[in-house]
N, C-alpha and C positions, 0 to 999 in steps of 0.2 A: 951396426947390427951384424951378426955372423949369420952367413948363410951358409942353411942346409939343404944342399938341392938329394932329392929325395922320387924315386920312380914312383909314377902312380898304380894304385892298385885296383885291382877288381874285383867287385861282390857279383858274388852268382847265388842267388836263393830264390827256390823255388820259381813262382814265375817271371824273374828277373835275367835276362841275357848277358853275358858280355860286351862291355863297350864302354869306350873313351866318350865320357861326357863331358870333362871339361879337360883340358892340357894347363898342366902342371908344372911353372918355370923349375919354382924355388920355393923351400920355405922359409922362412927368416924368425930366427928366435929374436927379439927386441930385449935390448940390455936396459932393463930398469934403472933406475937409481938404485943405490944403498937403502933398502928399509923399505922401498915400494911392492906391494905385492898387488897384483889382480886377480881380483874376484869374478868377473866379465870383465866384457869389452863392446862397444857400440864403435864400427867403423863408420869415418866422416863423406859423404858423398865422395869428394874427391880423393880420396885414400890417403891425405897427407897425415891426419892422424886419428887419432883414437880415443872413445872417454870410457874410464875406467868408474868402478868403485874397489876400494881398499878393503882387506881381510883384520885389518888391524886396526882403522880411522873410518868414521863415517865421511860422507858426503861424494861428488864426483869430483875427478880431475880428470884434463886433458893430456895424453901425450904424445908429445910431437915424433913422428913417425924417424923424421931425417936428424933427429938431433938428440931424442929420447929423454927429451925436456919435459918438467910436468910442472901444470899450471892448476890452481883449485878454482875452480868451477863454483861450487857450491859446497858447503860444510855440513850442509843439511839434505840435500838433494841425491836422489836414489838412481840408480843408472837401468830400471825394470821400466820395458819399453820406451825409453826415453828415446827421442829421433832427432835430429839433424838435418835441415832445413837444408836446400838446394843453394842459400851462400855461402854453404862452408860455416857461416858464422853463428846463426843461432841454434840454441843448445834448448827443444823444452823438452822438461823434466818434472817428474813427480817431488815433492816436498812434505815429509809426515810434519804434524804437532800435536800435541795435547792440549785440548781446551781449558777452560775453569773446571770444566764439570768431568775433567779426565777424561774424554773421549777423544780416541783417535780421529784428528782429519788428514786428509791428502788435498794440498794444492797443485795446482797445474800453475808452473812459474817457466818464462822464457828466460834466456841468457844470453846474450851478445860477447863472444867472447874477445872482438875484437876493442869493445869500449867496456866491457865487464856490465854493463847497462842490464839491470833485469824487471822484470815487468812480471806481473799477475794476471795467469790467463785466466782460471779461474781459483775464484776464491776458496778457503779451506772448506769439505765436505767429506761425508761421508758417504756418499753416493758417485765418485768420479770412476766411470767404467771406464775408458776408454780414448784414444783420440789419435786424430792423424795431422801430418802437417801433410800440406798441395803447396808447393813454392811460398809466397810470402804469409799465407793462411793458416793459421791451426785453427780444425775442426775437433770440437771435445764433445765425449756425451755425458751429461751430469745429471743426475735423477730422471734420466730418461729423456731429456732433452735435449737437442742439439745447440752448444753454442759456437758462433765463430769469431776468429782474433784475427788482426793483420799486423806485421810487424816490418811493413814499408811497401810498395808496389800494393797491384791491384788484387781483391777478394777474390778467389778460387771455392769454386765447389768440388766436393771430393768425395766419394763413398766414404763412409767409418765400419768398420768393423769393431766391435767392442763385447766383453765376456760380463754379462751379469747374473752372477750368484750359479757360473759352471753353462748356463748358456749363449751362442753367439747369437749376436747380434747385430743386423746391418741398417746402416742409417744411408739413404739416398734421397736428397732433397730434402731433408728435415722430415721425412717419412722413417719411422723406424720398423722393424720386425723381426721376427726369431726364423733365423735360418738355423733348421737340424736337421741335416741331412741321414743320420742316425739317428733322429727322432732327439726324444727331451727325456723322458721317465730313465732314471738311471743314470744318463749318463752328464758329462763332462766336459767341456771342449775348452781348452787351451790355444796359447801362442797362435790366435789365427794371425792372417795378413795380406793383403791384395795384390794382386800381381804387378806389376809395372803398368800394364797396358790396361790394369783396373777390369780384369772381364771372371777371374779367377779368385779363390782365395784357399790359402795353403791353413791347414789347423791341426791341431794333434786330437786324437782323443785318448780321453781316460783309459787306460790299461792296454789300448790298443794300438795306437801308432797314429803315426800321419796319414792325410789324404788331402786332395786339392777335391774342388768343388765348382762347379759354375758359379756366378754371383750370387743365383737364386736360391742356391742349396744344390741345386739336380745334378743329377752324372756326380757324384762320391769318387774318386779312384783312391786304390789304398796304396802308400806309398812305401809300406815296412814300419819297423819299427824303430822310428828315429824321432828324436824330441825337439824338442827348440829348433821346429822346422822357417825356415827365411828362404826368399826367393834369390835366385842366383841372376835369373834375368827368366823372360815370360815362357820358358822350355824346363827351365830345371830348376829344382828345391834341395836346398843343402840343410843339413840337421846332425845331429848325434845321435850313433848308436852306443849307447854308455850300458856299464851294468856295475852292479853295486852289492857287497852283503850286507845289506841290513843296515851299515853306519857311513859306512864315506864309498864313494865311487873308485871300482878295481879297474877300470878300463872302457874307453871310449874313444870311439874316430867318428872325424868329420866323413860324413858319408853324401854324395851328390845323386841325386834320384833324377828321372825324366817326369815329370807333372803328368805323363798318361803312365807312371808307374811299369813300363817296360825296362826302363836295363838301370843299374843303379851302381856307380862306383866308389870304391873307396879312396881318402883322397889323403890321409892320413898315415904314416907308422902307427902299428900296435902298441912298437916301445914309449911311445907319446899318450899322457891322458888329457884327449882333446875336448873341450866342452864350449858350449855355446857361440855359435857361429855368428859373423855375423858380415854382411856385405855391404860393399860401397857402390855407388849408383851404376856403375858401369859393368860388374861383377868381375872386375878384374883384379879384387886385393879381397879375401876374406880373416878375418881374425877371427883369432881364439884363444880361449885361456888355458890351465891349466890347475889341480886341483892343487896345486905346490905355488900358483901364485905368476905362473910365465905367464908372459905372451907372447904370443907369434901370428904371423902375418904367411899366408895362400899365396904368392903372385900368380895368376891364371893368365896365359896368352889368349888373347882377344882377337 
């Protein structure tokens, strides 16, 4: 991989200060194959690699970070909120099909990518909002219900956060409810996600930006306008600030924000169009793509 080591920058807007939020080694463009392109990126807990989806081929692959190797995953499996389990190894992921009767479903299918072994978490539906994995457990919400899966070791309970029909929603203990902290009429809520330490949850809204949340909904803080907001660890949230005319996106950097929305850095070149962040458990490697199909790799000193 060629490294680009690259000074970090800083955003100063409006109520935002200056200041070093995260240190910034290096960044590393990763040399694809001939013919691979990425569309996103999901980095693996341990940063050794990464699962893409292709601009040209459906389905996921993995690419090995140290060797730039790429293995198919699935031919059918979509890489939108897909996660990565704390063994490095499994992979669940959403899965579209078309029934008899033409109707789109989405399955919830797991992946083992070290035996290729895959499993059905839940069955095809048209109702799968949402879902998290807690170490050996995926937690899914499916017409409003919560089911759980285990794919070795012992059952974990876990908050879910999940978006139904533009609302969030949070499942604790098989209790579910609408947290909107901006209310419901109008609006929207995307890309929410839990903090590390599970007390917080980071969400974008419709036309107006990110904000983190207590678990309950309370305390709102606004964090700018950055999209595809992901937690960097339980203090800061990383996202894109992108913009676009009207057909494809002219410009966007990975931007790192402080979760009370005080000082917010840039962490990206301009001359780079950075999109969709994404972090490994420690927040020490973040990936991203680009609208030309790169990808590159954050190294953040710890």
């Amino acid at each position: 991989m060629k490294k680009l080591f690259i000074s970090a920058l800083l955003l100063c807007s409006g109520f935002m200060a200056y200041a070093q939020l995260v240190k910034v080694s290096s960044i590393e463009k990763v040399t694809l194959p001939e013919g691979v392109s990425a569309v996103t990126a999901t980095m693996s807990p341990d940063g050794g690699y990464v699962v893409i989806d292709q601009a040209a081929k459906a389905g996921i692959y993995k690419v090995d970070l140290a060797t730039a190797e790429i293995a198919t995953i699935s031919e059918t499996g979509s890489n939108f909120e897909l996660k990565i389990a704390d063994d490095n190894k499994t992979v669940v992921y959403r899965e579209s099909s078309i029934d008899k009767n033409r109707m789109r479903k989405v399955a919830l299918m797991s992946a083992n990518i070290a035996t290729g072994v895959k499993q059905v978490v839940v069955q095809p539906s048209r109702d799968l909002q949402g879902f998290a994995v807690e170490g050996a457990t995926v937690l899914a919400m499916n017409k409003g219900q919560l089911s759980t899966r285990t794919f070795g070791g012992a059952k974990k309970v876990a908050p879910v956060v999940s978006i139904d029909h533009g609302r969030m929603m949070l499942t604790v203990n098989g209790e579910t409810k609408v947290i909107a902290p901006q209310g419901t009429e109008s609006q929207s809520y995307l890309w929410p996600s839990i903090s590390p330490d599970g007390t917080r949850i980071a969400y974008y809204l419709g036309r107006n930006g990110a904000y983190v949340c207590n678990l309950d909904g309370s305390n709102p803080v606004y964090l700018g306008l950055i999209r595809a907001p992901r937690w960097l660890d339980n203090n800061t949230v990383v996202g894109m600030h992108d913009k676009d005319n009207g057909h494809a996106v002219v410009s966007s950097q990975i931007i790192a924000v402080a979760a009370d929305g005080s000082v917010s850095q840039i962490l990206t070149d301009k001359e780079v169009i950075a999109v969709c962040p994404s972090v490994n458990a420690d927040g020490s490697k973040i990936a991203f793509t680009t609208p030309h199909g790169e990808l590159h790799i954050i190294n953040v000193n710890k």
